[in-house]
ROMAR-409903 format. One record per residue (C-alpha): chain; residue in one letter; x, y, z. Coordinates in pm, 1 decimal, decimal comma. Example, Ala and Ser with C-alpha at 12.3 -4.5 7.8 and 13.67 -1.06 7.14 Angstrom:
<rs>
+------+------+----------+----------+----------+
: unit : code :        X :        Y :        Z :
+------+------+----------+----------+----------+
:    A :    A :   1230,0 :   -450,0 :    780,0 :
:    A :    S :   1367,0 :   -106,0 :    714,0 :
+------+------+----------+----------+----------+
</rs>
This chain:
<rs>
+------+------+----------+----------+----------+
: unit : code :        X :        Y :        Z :
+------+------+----------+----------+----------+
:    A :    X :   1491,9 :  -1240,9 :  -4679,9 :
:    A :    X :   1309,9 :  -1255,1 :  -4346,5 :
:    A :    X :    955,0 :  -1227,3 :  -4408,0 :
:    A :    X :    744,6 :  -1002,9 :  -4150,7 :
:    A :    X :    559,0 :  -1266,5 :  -3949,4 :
:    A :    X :    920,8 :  -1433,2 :  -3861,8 :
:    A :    X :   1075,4 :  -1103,8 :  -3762,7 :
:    A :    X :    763,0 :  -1057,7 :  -3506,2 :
:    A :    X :    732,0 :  -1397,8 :  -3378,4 :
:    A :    X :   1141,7 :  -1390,3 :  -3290,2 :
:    A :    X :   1164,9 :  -1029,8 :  -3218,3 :
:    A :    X :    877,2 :   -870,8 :  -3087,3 :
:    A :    X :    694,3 :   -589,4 :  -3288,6 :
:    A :    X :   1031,3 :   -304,2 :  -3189,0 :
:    A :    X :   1293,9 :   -258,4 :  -3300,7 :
:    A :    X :   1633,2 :   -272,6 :  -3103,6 :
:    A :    X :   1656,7 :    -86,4 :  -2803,1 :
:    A :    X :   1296,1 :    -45,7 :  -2788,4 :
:    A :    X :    979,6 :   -178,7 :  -2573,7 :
:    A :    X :    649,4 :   -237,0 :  -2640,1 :
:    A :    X :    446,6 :    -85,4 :  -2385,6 :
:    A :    X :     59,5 :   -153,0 :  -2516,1 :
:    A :    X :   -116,5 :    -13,3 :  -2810,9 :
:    A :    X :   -196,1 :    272,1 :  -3003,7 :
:    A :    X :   -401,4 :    364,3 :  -3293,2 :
:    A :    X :   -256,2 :    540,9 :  -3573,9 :
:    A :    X :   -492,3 :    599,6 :  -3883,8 :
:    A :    X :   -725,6 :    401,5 :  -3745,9 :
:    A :    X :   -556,2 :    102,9 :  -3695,4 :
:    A :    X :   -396,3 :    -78,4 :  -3332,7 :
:    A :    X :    -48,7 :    -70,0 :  -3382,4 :
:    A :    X :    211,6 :   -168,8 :  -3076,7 :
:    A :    X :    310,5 :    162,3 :  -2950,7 :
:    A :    X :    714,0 :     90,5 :  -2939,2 :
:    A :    X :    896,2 :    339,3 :  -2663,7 :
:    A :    X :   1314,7 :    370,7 :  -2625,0 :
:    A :    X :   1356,6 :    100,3 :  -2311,4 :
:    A :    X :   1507,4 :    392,0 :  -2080,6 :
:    A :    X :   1129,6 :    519,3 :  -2124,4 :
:    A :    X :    964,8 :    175,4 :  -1995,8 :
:    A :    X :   1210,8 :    162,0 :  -1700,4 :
:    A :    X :   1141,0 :    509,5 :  -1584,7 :
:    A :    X :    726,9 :    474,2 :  -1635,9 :
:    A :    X :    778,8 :    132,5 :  -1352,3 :
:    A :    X :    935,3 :    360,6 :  -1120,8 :
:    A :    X :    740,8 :    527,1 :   -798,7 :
:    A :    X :    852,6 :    839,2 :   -769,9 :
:    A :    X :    953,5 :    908,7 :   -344,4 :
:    A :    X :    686,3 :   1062,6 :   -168,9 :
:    A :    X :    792,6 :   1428,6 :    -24,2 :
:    A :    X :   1020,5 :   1401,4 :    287,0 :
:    A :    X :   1131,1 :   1007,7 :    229,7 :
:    A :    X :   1509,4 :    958,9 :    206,5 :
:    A :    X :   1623,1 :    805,6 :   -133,4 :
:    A :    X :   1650,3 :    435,9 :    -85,4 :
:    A :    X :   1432,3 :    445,2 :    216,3 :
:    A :    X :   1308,1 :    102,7 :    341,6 :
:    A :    X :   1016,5 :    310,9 :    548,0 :
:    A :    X :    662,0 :    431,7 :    435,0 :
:    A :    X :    562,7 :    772,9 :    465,2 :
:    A :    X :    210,8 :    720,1 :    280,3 :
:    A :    X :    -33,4 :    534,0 :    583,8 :
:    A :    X :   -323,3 :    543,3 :    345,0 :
:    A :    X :   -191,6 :    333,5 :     78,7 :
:    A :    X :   -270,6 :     19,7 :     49,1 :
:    A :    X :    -27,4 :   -190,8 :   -118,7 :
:    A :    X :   -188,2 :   -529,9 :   -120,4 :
:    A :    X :   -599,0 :   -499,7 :   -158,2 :
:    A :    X :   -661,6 :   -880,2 :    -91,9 :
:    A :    X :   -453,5 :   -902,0 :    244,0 :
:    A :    X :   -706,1 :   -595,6 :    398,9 :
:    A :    X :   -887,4 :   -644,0 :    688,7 :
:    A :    X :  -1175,8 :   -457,3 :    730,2 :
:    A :    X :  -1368,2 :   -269,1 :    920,2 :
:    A :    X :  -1136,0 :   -144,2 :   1113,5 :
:    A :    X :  -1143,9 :    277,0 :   1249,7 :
:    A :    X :  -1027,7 :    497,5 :   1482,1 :
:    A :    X :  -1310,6 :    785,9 :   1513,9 :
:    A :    X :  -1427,1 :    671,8 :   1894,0 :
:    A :    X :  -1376,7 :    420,0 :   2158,6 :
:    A :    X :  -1644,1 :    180,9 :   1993,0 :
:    A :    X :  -1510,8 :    216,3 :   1678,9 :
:    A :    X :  -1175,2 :     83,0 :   1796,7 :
:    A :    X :  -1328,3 :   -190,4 :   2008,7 :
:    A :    X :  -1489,9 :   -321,9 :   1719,9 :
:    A :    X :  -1199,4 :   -284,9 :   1521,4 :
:    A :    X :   -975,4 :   -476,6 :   1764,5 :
:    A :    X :  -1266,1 :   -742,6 :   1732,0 :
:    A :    X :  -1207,3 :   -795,5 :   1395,5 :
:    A :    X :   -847,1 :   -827,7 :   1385,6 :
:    A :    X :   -833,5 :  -1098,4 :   1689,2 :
:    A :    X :  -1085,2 :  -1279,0 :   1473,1 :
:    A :    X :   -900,1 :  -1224,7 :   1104,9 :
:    A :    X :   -710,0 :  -1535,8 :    974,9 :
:    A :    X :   -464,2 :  -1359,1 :    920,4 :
:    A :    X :    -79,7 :  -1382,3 :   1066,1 :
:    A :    X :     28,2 :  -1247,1 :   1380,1 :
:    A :    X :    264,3 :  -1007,0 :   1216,4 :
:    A :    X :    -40,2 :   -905,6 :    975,9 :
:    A :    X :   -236,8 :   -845,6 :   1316,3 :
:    A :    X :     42,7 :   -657,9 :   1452,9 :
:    A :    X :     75,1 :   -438,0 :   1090,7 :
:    A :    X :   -268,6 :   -372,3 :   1110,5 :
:    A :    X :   -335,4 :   -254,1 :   1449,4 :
:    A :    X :    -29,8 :    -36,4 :   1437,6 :
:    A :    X :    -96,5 :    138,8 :   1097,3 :
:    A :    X :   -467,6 :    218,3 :   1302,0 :
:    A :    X :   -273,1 :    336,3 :   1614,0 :
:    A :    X :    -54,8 :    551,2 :   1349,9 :
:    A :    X :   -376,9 :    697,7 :   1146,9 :
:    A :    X :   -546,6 :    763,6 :   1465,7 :
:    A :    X :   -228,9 :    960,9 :   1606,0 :
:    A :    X :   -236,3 :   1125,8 :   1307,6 :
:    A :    X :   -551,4 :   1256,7 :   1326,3 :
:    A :    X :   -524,9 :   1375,8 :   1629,7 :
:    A :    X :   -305,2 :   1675,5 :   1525,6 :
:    A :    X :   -509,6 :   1750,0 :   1244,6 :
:    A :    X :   -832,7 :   1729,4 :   1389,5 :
:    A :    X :   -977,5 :   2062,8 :   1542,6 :
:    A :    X :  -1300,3 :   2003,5 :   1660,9 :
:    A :    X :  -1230,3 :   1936,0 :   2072,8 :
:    A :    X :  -1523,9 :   1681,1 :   2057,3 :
:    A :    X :  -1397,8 :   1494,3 :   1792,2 :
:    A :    X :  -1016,2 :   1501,2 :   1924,3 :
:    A :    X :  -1110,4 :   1390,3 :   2204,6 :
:    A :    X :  -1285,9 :   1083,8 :   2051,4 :
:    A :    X :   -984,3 :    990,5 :   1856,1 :
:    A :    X :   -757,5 :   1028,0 :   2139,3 :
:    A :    X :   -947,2 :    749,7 :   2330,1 :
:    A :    X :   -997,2 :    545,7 :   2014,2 :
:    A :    X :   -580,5 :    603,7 :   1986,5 :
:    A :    X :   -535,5 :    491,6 :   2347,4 :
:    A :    X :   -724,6 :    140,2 :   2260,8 :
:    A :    X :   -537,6 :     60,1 :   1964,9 :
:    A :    X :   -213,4 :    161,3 :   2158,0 :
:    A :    X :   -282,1 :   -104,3 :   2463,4 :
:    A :    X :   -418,4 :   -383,1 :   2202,4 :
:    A :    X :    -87,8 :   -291,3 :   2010,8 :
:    A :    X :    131,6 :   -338,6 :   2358,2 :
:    A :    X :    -85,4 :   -621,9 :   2409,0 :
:    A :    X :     10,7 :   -771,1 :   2034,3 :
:    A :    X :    375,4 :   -671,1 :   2127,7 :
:    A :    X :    394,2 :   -923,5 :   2472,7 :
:    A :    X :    195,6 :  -1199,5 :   2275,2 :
:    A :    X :    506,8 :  -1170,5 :   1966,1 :
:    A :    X :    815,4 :  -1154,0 :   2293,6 :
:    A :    X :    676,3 :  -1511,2 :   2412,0 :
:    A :    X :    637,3 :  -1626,4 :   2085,8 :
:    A :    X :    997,9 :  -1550,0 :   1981,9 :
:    A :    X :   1143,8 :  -1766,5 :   2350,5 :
+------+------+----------+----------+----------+
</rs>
């Protein structure tokens, strides 16, 4: 007979066919809360965001920010200084050119964005020159990647 602590050192505290996915307390005690696998595979999943093809390789979501410690910033698009000083940043990041190149163009994107949401005319029209700046530093970026590619 297998005693308990061999069965849970080999095993794992589930039984066949099922995962442990933390803990949970059942009459007051922790005990491994033990879910069919086909549960633990669909709870990794992201569901699609509305309007993104299944199996799309693009991103619909240009707030999200997938990796925290590779963010520069700083960075906005509300006015022409704004942008400026965001374009300052990025030339001095130590970051990758393609990094630079992400970055300015997700700005360019949220900034063109905004643009058709905004209503306020004063506003808009603040955006739309902070969107013009990030379009010629992204232009700018672009030239900089064709000579690096020759």
């Amino acid at each position: 007979m297998i005693n308990f602590k061999k069965f849970y050192e080999n095993k794992g505290p589930c039984w066949p066919g099922y995962k442990q996915v933390g803990f949970k307390t059942k009459n007051g005690k922790k005990v491994p809360n033990c879910v069919p696998e086909s549960v633990a595979e669909a709870e990794k999943r992201v569901a699609r965001k509305k309007g993104q093809h299944k199996g799309s390789s693009s991103h619909s979501d240009l707030y999200t920010d997938e990796d925290p410690k590779g963010t520069i910033h700083g960075l906005g698009f509300k006015d022409a200084e704004t942008a400026k000083k965001g374009i300052g940043i990025i030339d001095k990041a130590k970051r990758t050119h393609a990094h630079k190149v992400q970055a300015t163009l997700v700005m360019q994107q949220r900034a063109k964005q905004a643009i058709k949401t905004t209503k306020d005319p004063e506003k808009k029209a603040n955006i739309k020159k902070a969107y013009d700046i990030w379009t010629a530093h992204l232009e700018k970026l672009k030239k900089k990647t064709k000579e690096m590619n020759k």
